[in-house]
Phi, psi and omega in degrees: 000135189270347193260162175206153195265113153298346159195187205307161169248176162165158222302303179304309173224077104000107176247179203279158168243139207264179193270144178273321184285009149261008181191147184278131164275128176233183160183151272216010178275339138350290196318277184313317202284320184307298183319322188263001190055038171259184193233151164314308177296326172267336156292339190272324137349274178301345175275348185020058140192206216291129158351296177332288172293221016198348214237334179285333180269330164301321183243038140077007200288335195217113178270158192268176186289174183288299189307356178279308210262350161255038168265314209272307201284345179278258208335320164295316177070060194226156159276157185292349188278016198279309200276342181256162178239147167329073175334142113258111174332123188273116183305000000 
């Protein structure tokens, strides 16, 4: 799929869904595990999965799915906009 949803969807409010090759998607969870003294291993823990996968989203290789990444912000006990960087629009 070439599109990405910027927050949760549902049935009531529905946002557009943009083209991904317009913009880098990144995202601050690296950022946030520092900030908090957490460790990768206790998030793919508590994620109940792989280091691996979990190590692919901290160093930015892999985005998690929406419903991941608001998974990743209730256990950080963070809001999701916490965890996302600003797109930039790509020229």
């Amino acid at each position: 799929m070439n599109d990405v949803y910027l927050e949760k969807q549902d049935n009531k409010n529905e946002l557009p869904i943009l083209p991904k090759e317009k913009f880098n998607i990144m995202n601050r969870i690296k950022e946030v595990l520092e900030e908090k003294g957490i460790k990768q291993t206790w998030l793919a823990e508590q994620l109940e999965k792989s280091y691996n996968m979990v190590n692919g989203y901290v160093q930015n290789r892999q985005q998690p799915r929406l419903e991941v990444l608001f998974e990743i912000a209730e256990i950080l006990n963070v809001e999701v906009k916490a965890l996302l960087v600003e797109p930039k629009r790509k020229k």
